[in-house]
The first five atom37 places (N, CA, C, CB, O) and aatype in JSON, in Angstrom:
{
  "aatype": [20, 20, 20, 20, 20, 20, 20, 20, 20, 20, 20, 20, 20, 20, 20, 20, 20, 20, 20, 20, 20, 20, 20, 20, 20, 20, 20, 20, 20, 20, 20, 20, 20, 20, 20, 20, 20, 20, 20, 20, 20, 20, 20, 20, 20, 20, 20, 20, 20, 20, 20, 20, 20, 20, 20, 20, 20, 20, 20, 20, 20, 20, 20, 20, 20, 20, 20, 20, 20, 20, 20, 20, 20, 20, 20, 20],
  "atom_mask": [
    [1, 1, 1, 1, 1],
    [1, 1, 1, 1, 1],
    [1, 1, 1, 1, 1],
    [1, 1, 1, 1, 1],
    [1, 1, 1, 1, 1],
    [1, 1, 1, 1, 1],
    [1, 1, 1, 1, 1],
    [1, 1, 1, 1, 1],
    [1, 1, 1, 1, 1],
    [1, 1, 1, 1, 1],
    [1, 1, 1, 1, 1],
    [1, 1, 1, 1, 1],
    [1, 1, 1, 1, 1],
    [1, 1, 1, 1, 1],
    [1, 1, 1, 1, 1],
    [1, 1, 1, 1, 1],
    [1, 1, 1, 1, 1],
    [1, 1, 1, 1, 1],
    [1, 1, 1, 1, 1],
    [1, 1, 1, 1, 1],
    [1, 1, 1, 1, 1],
    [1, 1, 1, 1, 1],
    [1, 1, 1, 1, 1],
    [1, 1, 1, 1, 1],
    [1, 1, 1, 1, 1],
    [1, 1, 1, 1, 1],
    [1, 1, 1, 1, 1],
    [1, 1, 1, 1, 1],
    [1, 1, 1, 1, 1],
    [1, 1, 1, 1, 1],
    [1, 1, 1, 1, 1],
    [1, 1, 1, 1, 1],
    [1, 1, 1, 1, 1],
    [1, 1, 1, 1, 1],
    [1, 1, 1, 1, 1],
    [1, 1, 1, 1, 1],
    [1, 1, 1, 1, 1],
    [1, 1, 1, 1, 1],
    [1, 1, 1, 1, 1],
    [1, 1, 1, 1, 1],
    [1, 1, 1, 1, 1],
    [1, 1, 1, 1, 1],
    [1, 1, 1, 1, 1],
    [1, 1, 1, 1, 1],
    [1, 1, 1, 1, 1],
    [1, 1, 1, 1, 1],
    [1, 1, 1, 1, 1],
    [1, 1, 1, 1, 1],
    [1, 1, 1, 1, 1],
    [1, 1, 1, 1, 1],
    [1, 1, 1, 1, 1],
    [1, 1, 1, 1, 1],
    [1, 1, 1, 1, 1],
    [1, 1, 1, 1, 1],
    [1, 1, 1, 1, 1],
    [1, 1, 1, 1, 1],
    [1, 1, 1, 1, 1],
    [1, 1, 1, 1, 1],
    [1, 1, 1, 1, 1],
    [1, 1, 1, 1, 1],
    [1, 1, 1, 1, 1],
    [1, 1, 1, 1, 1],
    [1, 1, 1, 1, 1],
    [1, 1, 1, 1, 1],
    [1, 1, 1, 1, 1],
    [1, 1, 1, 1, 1],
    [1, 1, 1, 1, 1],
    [1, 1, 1, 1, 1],
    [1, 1, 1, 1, 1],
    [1, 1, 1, 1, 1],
    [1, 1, 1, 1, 1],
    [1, 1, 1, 1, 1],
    [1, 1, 1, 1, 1],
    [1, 1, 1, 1, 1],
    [1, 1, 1, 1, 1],
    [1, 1, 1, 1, 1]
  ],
  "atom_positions": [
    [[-2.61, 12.63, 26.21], [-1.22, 12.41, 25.9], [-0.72, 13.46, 24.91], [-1.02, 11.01, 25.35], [0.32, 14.1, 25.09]],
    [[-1.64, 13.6, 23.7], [-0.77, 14.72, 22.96], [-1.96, 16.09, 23.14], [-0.35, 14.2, 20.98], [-2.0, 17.14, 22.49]],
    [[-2.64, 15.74, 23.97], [-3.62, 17.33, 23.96], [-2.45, 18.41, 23.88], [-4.76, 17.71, 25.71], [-2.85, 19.32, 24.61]],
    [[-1.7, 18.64, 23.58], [-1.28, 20.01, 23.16], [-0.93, 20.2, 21.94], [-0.31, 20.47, 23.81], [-0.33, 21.25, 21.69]],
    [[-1.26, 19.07, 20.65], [-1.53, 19.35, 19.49], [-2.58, 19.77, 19.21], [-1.35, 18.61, 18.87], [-3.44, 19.69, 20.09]],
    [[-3.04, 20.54, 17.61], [-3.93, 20.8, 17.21], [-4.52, 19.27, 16.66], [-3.68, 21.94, 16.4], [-3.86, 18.41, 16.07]],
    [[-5.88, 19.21, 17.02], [-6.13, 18.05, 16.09], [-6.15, 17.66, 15.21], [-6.64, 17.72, 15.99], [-5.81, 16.51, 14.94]],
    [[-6.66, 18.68, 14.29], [-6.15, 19.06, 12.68], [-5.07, 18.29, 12.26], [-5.62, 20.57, 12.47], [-4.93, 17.23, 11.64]],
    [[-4.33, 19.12, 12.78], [-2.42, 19.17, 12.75], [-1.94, 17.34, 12.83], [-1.56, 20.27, 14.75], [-1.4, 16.64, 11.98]],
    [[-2.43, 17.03, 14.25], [-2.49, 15.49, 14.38], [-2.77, 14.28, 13.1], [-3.62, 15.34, 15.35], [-2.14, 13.38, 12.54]],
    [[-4.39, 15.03, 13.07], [-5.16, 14.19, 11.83], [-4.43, 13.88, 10.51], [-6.42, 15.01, 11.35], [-4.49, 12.88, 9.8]],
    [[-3.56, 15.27, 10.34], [-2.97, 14.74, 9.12], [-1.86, 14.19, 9.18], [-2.82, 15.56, 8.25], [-1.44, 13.57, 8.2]],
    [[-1.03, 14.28, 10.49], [0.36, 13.54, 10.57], [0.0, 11.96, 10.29], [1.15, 13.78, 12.19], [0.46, 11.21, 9.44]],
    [[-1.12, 11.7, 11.46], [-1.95, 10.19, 10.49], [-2.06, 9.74, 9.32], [-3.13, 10.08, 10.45], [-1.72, 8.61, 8.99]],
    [[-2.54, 10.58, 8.57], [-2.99, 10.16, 7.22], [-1.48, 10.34, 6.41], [-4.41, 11.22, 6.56], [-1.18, 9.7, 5.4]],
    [[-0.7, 11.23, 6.98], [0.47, 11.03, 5.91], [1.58, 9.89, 6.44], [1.31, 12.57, 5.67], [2.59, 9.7, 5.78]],
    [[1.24, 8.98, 7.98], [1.96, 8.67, 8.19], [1.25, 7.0, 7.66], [2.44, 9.26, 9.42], [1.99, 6.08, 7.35]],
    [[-0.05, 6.91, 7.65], [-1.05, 5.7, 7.08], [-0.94, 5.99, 5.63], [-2.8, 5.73, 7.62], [-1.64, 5.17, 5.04]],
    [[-0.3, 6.89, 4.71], [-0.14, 6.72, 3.56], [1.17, 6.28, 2.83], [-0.53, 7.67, 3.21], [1.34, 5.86, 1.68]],
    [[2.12, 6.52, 3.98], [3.27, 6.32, 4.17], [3.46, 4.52, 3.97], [3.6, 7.03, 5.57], [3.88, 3.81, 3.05]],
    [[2.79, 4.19, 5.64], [2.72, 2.77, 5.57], [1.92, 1.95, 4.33], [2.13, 2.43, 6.83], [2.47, 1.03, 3.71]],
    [[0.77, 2.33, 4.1], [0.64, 1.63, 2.75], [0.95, 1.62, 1.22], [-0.23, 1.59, 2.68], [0.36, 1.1, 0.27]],
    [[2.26, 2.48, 1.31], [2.88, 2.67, 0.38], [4.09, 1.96, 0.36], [2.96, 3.81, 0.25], [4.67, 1.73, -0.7]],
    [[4.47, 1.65, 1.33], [5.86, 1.05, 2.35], [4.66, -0.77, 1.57], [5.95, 1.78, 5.25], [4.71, -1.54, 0.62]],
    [[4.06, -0.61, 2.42], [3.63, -2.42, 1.94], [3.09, -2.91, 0.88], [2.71, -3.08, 2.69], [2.86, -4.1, 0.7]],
    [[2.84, -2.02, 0.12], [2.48, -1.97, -1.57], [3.79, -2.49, -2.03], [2.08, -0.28, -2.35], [3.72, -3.62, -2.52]],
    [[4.91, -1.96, -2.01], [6.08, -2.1, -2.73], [6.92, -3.32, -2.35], [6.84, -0.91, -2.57], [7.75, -3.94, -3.01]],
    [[6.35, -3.52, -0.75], [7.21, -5.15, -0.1], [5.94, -6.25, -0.61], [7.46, -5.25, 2.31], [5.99, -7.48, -0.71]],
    [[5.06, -5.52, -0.83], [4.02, -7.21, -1.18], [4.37, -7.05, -2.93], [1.49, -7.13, -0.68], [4.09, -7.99, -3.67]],
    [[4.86, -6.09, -3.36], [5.11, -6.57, -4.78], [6.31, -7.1, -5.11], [4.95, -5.61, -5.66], [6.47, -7.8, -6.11]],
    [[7.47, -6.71, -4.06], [8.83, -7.3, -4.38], [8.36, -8.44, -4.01], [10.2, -6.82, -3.69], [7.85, -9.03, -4.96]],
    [[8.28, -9.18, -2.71], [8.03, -10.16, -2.41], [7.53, -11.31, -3.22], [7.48, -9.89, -1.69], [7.99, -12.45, -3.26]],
    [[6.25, -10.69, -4.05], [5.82, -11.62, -5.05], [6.33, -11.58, -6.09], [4.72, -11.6, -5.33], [6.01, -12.59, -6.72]],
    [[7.07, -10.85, -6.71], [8.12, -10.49, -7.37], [8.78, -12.04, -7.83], [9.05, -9.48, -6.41], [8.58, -12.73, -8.83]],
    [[10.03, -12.33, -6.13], [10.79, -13.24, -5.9], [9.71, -14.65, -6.13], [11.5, -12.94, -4.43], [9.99, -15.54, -6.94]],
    [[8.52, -14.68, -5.33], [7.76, -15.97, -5.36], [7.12, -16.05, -7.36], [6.17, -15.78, -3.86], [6.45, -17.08, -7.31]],
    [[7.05, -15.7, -8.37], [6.83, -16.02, -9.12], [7.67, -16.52, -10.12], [6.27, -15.43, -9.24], [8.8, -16.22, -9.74]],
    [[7.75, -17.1, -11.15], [8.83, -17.4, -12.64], [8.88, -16.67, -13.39], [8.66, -18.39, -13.55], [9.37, -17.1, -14.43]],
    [[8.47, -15.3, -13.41], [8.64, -14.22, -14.23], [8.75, -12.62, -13.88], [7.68, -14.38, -14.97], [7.84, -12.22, -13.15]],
    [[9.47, -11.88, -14.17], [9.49, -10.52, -13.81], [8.34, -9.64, -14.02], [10.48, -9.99, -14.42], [7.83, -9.47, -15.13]],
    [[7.95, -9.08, -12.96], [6.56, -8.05, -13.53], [7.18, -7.08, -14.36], [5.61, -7.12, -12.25], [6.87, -6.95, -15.55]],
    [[8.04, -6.39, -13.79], [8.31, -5.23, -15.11], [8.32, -5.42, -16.17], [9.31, -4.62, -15.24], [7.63, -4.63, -16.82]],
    [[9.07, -6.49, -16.96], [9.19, -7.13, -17.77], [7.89, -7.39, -18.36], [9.86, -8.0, -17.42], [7.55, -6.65, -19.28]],
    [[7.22, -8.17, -18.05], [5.88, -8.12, -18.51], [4.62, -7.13, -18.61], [5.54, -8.87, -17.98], [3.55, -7.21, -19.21]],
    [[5.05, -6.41, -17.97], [4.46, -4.73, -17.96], [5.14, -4.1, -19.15], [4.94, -3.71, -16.42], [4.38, -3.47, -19.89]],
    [[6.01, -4.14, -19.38], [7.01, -3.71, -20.36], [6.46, -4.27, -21.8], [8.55, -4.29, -19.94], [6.72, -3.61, -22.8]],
    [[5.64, -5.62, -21.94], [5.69, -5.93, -23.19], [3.92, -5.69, -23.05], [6.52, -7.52, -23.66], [3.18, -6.24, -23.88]],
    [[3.6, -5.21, -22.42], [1.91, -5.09, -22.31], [1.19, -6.16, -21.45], [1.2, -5.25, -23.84], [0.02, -5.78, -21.33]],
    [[1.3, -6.88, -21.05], [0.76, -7.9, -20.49], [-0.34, -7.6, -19.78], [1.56, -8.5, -19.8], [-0.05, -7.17, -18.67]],
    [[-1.45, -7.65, -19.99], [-2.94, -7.06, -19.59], [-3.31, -8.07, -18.06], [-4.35, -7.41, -21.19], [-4.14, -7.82, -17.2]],
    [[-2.69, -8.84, -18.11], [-3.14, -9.87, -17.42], [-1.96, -9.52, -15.82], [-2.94, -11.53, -18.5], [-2.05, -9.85, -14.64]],
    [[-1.33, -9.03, -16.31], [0.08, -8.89, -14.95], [-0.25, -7.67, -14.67], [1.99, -8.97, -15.34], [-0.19, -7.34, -13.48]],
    [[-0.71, -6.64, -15.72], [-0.96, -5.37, -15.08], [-2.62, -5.74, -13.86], [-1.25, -3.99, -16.66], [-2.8, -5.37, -12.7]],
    [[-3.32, -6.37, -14.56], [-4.81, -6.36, -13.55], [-4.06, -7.49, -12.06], [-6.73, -7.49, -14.75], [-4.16, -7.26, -10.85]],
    [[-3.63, -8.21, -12.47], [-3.14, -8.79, -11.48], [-2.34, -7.58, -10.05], [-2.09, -9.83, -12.31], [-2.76, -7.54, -8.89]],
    [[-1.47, -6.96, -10.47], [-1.01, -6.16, -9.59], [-1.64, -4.99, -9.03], [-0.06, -5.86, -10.01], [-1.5, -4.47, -7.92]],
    [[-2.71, -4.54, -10.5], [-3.98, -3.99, -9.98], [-4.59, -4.28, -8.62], [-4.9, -4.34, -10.83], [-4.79, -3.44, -7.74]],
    [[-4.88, -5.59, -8.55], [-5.67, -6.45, -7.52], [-4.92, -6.4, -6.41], [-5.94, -7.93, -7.89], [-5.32, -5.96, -5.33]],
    [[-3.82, -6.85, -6.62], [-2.57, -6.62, -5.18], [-2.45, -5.32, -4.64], [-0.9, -6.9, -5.6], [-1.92, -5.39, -3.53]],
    [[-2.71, -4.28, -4.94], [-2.89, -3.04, -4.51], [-3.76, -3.18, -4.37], [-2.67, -2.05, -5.0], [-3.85, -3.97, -3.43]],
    [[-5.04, -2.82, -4.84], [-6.28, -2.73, -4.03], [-6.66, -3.41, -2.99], [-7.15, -2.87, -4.65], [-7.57, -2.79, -2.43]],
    [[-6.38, -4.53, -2.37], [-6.37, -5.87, -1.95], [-5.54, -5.32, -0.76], [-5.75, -7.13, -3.01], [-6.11, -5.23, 0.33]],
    [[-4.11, -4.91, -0.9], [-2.97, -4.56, 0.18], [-3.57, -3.02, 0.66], [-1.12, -4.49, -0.61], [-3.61, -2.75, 1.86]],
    [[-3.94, -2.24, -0.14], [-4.24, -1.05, 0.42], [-5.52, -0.5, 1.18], [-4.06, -0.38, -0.47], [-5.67, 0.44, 1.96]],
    [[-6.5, -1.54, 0.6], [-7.79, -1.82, 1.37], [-7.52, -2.29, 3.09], [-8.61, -3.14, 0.49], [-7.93, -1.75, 4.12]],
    [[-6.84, -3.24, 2.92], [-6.43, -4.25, 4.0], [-5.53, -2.74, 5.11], [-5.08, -5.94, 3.13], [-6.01, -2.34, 6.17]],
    [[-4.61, -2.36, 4.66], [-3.6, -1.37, 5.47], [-4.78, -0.12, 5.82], [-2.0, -0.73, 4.31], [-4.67, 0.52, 6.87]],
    [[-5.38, 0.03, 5.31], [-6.27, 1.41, 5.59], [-7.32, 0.72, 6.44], [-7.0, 2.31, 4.08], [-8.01, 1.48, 7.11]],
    [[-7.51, -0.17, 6.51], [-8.85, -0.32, 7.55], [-8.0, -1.03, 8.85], [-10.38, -1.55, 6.8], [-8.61, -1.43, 9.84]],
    [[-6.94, -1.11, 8.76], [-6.0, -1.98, 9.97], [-5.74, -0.43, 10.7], [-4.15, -3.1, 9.29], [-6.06, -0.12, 11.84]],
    [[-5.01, 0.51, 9.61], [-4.62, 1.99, 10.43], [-5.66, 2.85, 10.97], [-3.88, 2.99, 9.49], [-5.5, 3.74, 11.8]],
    [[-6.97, 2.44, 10.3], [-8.11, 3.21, 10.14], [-9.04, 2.87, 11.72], [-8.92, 2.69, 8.57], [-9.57, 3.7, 12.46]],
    [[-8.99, 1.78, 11.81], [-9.75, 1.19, 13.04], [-8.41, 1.44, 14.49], [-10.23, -0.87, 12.61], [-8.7, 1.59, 15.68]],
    [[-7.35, 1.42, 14.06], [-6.09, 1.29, 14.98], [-6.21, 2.97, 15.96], [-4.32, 1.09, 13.74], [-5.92, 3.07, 17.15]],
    [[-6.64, 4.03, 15.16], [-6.7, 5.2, 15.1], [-8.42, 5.46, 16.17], [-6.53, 5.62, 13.32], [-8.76, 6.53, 16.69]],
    [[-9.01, 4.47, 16.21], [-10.69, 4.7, 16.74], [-10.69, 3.77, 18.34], [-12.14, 3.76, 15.27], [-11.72, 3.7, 19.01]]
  ]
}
């Protein structure tokens, strides 16, 4: 179907387009939880909150783990 790309060329339209998407769902799984909690993350990022920063820590690693092995296997 695309044999008249370089593969190279291909490979990385992937990875910038799988970095794309888990950057895209990093930011909707944090608004999202955003709305579902009683307190603002920024806000609490803002006053130090060690506990909201590891928390969102986790939500990224957690969302970006999850999106890279969904794009990663999608791609094989």
């Amino acid at each position: 179907m695309l044999d008249w790309i370089d593969p190279i060329i291909l490979n990385f339209v992937y990875a910038a387009l799988g970095g794309f998407l888990t950057i895209w769902f990093m930011k909707l799984g944090c608004g999202s939880f955003n709305k579902i909690v009683n307190f603002n993350i920024s806000d609490e990022l803002a006053k130090g909150n060690v506990a909201v920063g590891l928390m969102i820590c986790g939500m990224f690693i957690g969302i970006g783990v999850a999106t890279g092995l969904v794009i990663g296997l999608g791609l094989s």
